[in-house]
N, C-alpha and C positions, 0 to 999 in steps of 0.2 A: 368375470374378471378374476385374475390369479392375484393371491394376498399371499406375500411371503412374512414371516417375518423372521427377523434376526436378533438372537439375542444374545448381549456381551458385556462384558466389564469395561469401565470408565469412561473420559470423555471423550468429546470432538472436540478440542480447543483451537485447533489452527484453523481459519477463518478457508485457506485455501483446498481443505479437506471436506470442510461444507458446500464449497461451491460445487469441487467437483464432484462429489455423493448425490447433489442436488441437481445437476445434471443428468445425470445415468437416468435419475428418478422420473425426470421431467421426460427424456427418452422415450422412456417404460409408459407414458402415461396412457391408456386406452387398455391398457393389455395388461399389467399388473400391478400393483402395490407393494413398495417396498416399506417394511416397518421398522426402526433398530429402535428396540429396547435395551436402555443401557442401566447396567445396576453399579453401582458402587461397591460392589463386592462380589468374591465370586460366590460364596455361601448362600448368599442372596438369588444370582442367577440359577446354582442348583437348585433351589427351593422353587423358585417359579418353575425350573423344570420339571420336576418330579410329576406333574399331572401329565405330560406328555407322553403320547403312545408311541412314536416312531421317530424322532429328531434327526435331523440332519446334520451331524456333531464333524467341525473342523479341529481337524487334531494331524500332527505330522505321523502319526504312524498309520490312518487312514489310505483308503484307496487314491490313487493319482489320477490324472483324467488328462488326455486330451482338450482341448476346448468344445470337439465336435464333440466326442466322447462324455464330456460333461452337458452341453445339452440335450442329448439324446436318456444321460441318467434324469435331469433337472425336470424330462416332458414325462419320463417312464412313472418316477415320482409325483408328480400331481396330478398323472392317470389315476394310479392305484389310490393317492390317500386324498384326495378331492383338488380343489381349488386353491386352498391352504396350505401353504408348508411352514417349519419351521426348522429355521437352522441356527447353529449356536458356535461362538468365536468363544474360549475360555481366555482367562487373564494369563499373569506371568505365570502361576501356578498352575496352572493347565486345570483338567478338569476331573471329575471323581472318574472310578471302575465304572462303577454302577450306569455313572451315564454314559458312559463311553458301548456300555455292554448294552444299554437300550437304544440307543441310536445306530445310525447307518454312517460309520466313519469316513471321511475321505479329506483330501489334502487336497491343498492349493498347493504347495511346492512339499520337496522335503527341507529347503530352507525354514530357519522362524524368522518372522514378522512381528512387528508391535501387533496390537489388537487394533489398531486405529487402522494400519495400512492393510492389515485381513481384511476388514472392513470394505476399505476400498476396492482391491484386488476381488473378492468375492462379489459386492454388485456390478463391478465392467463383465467378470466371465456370466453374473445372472444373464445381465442387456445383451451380453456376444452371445448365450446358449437363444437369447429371442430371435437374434439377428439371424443365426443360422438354422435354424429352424424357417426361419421363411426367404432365407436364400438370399441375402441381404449381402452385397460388396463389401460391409465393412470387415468380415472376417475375413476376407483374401489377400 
């Protein structure tokens, strides 16, 4: 089983951003785990980072990806660093050098997003890189 997890500044307060998060999830089930860890600061999420070896850091100056393009990185990646990944959404203030320099950057758009709707947009392309990975209609 693949355990992602995601880690980001603040809340989920709109009740219809939990449903649909909770969907994708429920999707995913047999095949991976999605986990969001939310901190209340971003000081706080760099600090939980700092043990991490290779992160997955969304940042808009990161690489862009196709959707195919993106599962094909999302499988290359839990080849190489196991089962586990982790990826990280920063708040309004973006994120440190340091973590940016230890992580493997890439973008969701070069538009910005709250952290809530990264959030979102990041688990449907996770469930779309499963889909197409095993040739699934819903990408077409």
């Amino acid at each position: 089983m693949i355990h992602i997890k995601i880690l980001t500044v603040g809340k989920t307060k709109e009740s219809w951003l939990l449903e649909a998060l909770e969907n994708y999830f429920q999707r995913l089930r047999g095949r991976a785990v999605i986990e969001i860890d939310l901190f209340s600061e971003s000081r706080d999420l760099e600090k939980a980072s700092s043990k991490l070896s290779r992160p997955i850091v969304l940042d808009e100056t990161g690489e862009a990806f196709t959707s195919p393009n993106f599962s094909n990185f999302l499988f290359k990646e839990i080849e190489n660093q196991g089962s586990r990944l982790t990826m990280i959404i920063g708040g309004a203030e973006g994120l440190s050098r340091e973590l940016k320099l230890k992580g493997k950057l890439i973008s969701l758009s070069r538009m910005t997003f709250t952290h809530q709707m990264a959030r979102l947009f990041l688990v449907e392309q996770i469930y779309r890189a499963f889909e197409i990975q095993r040739n699934s209609p819903y990408h077409k």
